[in-house]
VMD Tcl script that builds the backbone (N, CA, C; Angstrom):
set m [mol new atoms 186]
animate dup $m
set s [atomselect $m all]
$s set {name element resname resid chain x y z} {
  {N N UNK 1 A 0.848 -1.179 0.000}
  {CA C UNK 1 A 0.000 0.000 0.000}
  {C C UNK 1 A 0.888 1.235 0.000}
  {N N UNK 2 A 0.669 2.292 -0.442}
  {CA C UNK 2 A 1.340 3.388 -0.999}
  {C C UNK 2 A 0.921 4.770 -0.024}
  {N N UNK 3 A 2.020 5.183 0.787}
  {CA C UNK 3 A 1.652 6.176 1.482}
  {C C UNK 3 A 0.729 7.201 1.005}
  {N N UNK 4 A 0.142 7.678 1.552}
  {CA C UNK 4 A -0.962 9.217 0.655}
  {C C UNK 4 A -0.473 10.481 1.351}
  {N N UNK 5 A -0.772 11.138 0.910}
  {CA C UNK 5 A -0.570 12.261 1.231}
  {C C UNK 5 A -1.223 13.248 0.927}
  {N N UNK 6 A -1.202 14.324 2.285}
  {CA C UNK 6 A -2.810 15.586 1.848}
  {C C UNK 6 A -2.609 16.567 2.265}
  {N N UNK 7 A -2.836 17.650 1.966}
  {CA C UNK 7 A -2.899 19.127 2.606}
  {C C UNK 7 A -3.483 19.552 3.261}
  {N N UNK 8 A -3.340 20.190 4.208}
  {CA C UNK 8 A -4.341 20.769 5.872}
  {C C UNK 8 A -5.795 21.369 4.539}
  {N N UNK 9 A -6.448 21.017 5.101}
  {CA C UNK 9 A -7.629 21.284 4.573}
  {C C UNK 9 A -8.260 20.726 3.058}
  {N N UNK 10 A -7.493 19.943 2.914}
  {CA C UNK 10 A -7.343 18.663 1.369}
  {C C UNK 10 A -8.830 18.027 1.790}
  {N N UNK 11 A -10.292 17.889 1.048}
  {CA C UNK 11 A -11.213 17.029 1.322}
  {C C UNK 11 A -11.317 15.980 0.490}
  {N N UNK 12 A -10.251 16.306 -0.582}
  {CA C UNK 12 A -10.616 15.328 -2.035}
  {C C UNK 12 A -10.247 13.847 -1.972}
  {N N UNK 13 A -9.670 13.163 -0.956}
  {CA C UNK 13 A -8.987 12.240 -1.072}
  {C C UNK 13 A -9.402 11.453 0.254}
  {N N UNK 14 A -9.034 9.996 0.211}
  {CA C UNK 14 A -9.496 9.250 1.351}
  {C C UNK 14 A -10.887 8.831 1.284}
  {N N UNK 15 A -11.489 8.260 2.582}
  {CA C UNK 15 A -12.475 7.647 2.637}
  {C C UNK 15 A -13.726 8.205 3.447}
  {N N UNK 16 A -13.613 9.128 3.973}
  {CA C UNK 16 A -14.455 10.036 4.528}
  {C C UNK 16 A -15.300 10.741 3.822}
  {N N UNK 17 A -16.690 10.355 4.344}
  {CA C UNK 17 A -17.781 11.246 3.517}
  {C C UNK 17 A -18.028 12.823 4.243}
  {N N UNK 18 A -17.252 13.484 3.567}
  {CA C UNK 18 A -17.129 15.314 4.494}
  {C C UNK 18 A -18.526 15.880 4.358}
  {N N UNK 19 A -19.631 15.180 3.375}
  {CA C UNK 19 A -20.634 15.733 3.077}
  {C C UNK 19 A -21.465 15.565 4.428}
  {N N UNK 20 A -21.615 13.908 4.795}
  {CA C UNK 20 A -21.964 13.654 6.000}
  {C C UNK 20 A -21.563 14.286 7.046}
  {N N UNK 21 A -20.202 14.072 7.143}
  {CA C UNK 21 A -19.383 14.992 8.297}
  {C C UNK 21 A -20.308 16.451 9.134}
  {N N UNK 22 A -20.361 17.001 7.799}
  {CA C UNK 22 A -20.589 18.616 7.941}
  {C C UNK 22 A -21.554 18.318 8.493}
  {N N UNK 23 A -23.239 17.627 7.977}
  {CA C UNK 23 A -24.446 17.487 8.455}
  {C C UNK 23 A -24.621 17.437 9.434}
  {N N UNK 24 A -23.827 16.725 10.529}
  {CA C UNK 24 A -24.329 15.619 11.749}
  {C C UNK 24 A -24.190 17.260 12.880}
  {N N UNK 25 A -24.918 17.419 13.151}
  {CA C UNK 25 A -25.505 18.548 14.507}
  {C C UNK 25 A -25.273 18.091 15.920}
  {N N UNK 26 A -24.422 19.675 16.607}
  {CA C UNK 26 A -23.952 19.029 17.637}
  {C C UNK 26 A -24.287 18.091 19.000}
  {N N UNK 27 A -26.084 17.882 18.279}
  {CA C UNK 27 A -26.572 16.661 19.349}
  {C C UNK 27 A -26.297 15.349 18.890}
  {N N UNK 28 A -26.297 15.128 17.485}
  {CA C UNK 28 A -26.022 13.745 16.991}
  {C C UNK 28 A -24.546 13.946 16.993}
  {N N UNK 29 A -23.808 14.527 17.405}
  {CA C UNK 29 A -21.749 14.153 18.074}
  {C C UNK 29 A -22.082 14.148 18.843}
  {N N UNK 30 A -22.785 14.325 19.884}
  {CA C UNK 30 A -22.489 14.341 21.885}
  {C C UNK 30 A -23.022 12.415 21.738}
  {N N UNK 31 A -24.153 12.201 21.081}
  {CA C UNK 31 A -25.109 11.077 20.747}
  {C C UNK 31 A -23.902 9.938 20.473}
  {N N UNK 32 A -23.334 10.115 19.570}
  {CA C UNK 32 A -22.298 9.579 18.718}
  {C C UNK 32 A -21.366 8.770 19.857}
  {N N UNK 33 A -20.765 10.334 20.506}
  {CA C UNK 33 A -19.526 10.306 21.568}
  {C C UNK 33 A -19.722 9.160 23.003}
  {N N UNK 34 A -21.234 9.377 23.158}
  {CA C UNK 34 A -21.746 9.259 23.981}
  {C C UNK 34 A -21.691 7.789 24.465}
  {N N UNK 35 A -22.138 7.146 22.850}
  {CA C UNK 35 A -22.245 5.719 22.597}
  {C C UNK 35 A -21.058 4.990 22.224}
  {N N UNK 36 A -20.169 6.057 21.923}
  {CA C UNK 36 A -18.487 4.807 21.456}
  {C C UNK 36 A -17.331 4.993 23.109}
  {N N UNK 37 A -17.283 4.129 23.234}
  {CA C UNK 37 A -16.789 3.335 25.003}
  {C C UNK 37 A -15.351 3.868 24.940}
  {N N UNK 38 A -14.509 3.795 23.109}
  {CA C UNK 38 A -13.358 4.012 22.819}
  {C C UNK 38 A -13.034 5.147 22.759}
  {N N UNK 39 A -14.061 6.708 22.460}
  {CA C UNK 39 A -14.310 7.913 21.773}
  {C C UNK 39 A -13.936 8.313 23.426}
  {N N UNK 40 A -13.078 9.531 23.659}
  {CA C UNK 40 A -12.481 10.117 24.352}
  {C C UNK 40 A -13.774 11.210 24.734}
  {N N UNK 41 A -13.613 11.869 25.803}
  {CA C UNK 41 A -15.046 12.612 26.563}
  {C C UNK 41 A -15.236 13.854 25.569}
  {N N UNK 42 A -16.057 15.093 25.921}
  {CA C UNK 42 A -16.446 16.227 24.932}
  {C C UNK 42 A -15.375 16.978 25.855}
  {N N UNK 43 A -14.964 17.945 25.562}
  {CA C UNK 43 A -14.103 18.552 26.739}
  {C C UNK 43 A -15.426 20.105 26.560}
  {N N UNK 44 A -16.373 20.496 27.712}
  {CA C UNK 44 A -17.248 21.153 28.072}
  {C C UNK 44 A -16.790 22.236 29.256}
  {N N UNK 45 A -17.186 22.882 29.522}
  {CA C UNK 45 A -17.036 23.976 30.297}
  {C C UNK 45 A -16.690 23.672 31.795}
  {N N UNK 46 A -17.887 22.429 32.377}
  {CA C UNK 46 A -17.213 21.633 33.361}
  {C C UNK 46 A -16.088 21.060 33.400}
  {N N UNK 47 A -15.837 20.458 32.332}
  {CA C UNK 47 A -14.347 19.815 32.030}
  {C C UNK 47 A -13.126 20.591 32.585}
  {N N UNK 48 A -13.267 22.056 31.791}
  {CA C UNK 48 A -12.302 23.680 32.017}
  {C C UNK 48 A -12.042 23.508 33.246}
  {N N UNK 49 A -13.616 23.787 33.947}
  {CA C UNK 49 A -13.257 24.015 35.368}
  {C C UNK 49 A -12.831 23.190 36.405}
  {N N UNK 50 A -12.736 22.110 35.553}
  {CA C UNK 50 A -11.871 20.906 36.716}
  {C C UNK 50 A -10.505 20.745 36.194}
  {N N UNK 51 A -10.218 21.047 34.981}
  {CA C UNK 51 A -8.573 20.906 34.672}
  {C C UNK 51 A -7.727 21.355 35.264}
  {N N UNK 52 A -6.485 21.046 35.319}
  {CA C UNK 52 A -5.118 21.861 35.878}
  {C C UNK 52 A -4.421 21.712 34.962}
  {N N UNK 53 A -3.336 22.555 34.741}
  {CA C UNK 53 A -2.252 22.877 34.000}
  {C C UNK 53 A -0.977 22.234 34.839}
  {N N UNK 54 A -0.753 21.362 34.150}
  {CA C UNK 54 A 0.673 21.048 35.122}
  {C C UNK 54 A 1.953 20.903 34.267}
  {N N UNK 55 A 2.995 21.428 34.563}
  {CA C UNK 55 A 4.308 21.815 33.967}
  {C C UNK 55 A 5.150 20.398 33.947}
  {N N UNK 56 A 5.831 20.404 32.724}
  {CA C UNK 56 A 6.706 19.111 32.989}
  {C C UNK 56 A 7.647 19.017 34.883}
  {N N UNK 57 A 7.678 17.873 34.804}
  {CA C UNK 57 A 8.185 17.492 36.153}
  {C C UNK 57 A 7.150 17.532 37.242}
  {N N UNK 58 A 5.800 18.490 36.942}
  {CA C UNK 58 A 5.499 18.542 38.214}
  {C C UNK 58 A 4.492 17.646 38.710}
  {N N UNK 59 A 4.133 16.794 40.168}
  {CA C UNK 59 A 3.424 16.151 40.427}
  {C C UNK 59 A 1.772 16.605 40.358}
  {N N UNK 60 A 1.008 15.743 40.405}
  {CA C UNK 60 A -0.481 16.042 40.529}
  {C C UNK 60 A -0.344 15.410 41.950}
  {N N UNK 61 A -1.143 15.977 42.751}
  {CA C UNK 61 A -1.615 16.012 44.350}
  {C C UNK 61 A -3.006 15.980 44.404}
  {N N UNK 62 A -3.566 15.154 44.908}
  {CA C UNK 62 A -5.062 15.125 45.234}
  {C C UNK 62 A -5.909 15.743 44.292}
}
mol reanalyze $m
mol bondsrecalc $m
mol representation Tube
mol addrep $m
């Protein structure tokens, strides 16, 4: 198989239907997200307010 290659914003190529993509409304992605076990969380406003910024080296504490 033959590497591909694409440009930041390239839609022409690959296997992705971008038409679909665009359609799906941000209740059918939360829906989506919601239901795949593998799909990583929404990062939401609650999310913000529980994050920390932590600098290389430094520990997380409680």
């Amino acid at each position: 198989m033959a590497i591909q290659r694409y440009k930041l914003g390239d839609r022409t190529g690959g296997r992705t239907d971008w038409a679909r993509v665009d359609a799906l409304t941000d209740e059918e992605i939360e829906k989506a997200v919601a239901e795949d076990s593998d799909a990583a969380p929404l990062l939401d406003e609650e999310w913000f307010a529980k994050a920390r910024l932590l600098r290389p080296g430094e520990k997380m504490t409680g």
